[in-house]
N, C-alpha and C positions, 0 to 999 in steps of 0.2 A: 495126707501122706506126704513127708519129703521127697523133696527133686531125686535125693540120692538111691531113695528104697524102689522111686516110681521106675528110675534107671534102669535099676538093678535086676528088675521084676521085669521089664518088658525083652531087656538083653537077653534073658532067662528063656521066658516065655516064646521068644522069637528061635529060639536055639542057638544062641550066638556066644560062642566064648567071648572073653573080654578084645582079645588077638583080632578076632575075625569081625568081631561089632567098630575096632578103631581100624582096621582094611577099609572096610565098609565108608567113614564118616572122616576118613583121610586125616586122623590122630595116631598116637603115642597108644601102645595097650596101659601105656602106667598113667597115661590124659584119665583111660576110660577108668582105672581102678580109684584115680582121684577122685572121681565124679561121686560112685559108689561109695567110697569114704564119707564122701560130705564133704571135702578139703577144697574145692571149686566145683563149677557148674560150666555147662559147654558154652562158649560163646555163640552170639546169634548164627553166622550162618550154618555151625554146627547143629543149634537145634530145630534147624532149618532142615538139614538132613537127616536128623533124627525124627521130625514131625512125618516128614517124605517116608523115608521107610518104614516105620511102624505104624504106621494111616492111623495119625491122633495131633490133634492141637499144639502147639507151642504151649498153650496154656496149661496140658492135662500135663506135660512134661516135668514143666513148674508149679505142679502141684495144685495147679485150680486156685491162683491167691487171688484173682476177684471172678465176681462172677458177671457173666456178659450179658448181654442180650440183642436181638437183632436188630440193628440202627433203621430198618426198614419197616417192620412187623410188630417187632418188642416182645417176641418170643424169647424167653430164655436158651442161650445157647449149652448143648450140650458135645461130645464127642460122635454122637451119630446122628448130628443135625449141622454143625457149622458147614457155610458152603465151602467150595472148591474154586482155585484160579482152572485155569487152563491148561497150564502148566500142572497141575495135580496139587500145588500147595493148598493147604487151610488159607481162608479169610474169614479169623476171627470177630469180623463184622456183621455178619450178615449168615441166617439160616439158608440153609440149600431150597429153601422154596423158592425166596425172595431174591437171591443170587446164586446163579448155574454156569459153570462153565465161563465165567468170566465176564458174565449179560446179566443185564437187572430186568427183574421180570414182571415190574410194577413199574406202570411212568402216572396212573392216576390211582390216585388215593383211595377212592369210589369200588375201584375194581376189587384193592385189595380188601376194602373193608367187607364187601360181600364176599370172598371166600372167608374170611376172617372169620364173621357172624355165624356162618356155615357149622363150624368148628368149634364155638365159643357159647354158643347159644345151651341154654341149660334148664331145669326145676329152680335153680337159685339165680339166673343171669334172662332174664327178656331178650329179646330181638332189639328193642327200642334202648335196655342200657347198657346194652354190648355195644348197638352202633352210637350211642353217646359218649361212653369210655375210649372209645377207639377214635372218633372227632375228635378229642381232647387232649392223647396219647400220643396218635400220630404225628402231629405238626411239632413235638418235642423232638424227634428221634433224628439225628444227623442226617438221614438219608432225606427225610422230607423236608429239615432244613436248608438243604444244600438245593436242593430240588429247586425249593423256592425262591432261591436268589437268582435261580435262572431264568426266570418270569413263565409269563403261560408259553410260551416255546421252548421252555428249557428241553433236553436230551438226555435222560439217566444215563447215558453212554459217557455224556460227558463230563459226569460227576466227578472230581478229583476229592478224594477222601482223603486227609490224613489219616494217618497211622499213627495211634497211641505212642 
C-alpha cells in the first residue's frame, strides 16, 4: 500500500479530519491533503509524530518498503512486535522481547538462545538445529556484533547503534 492511502486510512480510522490530524502534527491542513494526494510525504520528525500518535512504525507509515528483523534475535519485525524507547517511540531495531523500555534484555547469547529453542523447536526444526542455526545467526546481527567489540566486559547498556 502507498504512503498516501496508508495516511489517508489511519487519519480516517483515528477520526480525524484532515484540520484536526495537522493541529495535532503541527502542519498546514493543505501539508495533510498533500500527503493523501501523493504530491509529498511528511518529513522525519513529522512522521515521528505521526508513528507517536497512531502507535505504528515509521516503517508501516512508509509503506513497509523493507522488511526488518531484530538485530538481536532475528525475529522478523512486525507492527505489534517492534520495541519501544522510553519515551514511547518505535525502535525499528529490535522486537520488544529483546528491547523494553529503552534496556536490552539479553547481555549473553546462551540465555537468548535458550528461550529462543523454547519457541523454535518443531516436527521439522530439532533442539540440536535450532541451537546450530542460532550459533551461526547470532553473531551476524548488529547487536551481537557491537556487543562483541566491547570484549567479555562489554555493557549492552552501552551499545551505541546506528540508525539506518
Amino acid at each position: 500500500m502507498e504512503t498516501k492511502n496508508i495516511l489517508a486510512k489511519l487519519r480516517t480510522k483515528h477520526g480525524f479530519s484532515q484540520e484536526q490530524l495537522a493541529e495535532k502534527v503541527f502542519v498546514t491542513r493543505q501539508a495533510v491533503s498533500r500527503w493523501e494526494n501523493g504530491e509529498t510525504v511528511p518529513n522525519t520528525e513529522t512522521l515521528k509524530l505521526l508513528s507517536k500518535l497512531y502507535d505504528v512504525p515509521i516503517n508501516t507509515l512508509l509503506g513497509s518498503p523493507i522488511k526488518l528483523i531484530c538485530q538481536c534475535c532475528g525475529m522478523p519485525l512486525d507492527d505489534c512486535n517492534v520495541s519501544k524507547e522510553k519515551d514511547g517511540f518505535f525502535n525499528e531495531d529490535y522486537c520488544k522481547w529483546c528491547y523494553a523500555g529503552g534496556e536490552y534484555m539479553y547481555s549473553n547469547m546462551d540465555d537468548l538462545i535458550d528461550v529462543c529453542v523454547k519457541n523454535m523447536v518443531s516436527d521439522e526444526h530439532s533442539e540440536e538445529d535450532v541451537r546450530k542455526y542460532l550459533h551461526e545467526a547470532l553473531p551476524k546481527l548488529d547487536y551481537w556484533k557491537r556487543y562483541k567489540e566491547l570484549g567479555d566486559g562489554g555493557n549492552p547498556e552501552l551499545l551505541i547503534y546506528k540508525k539506518r
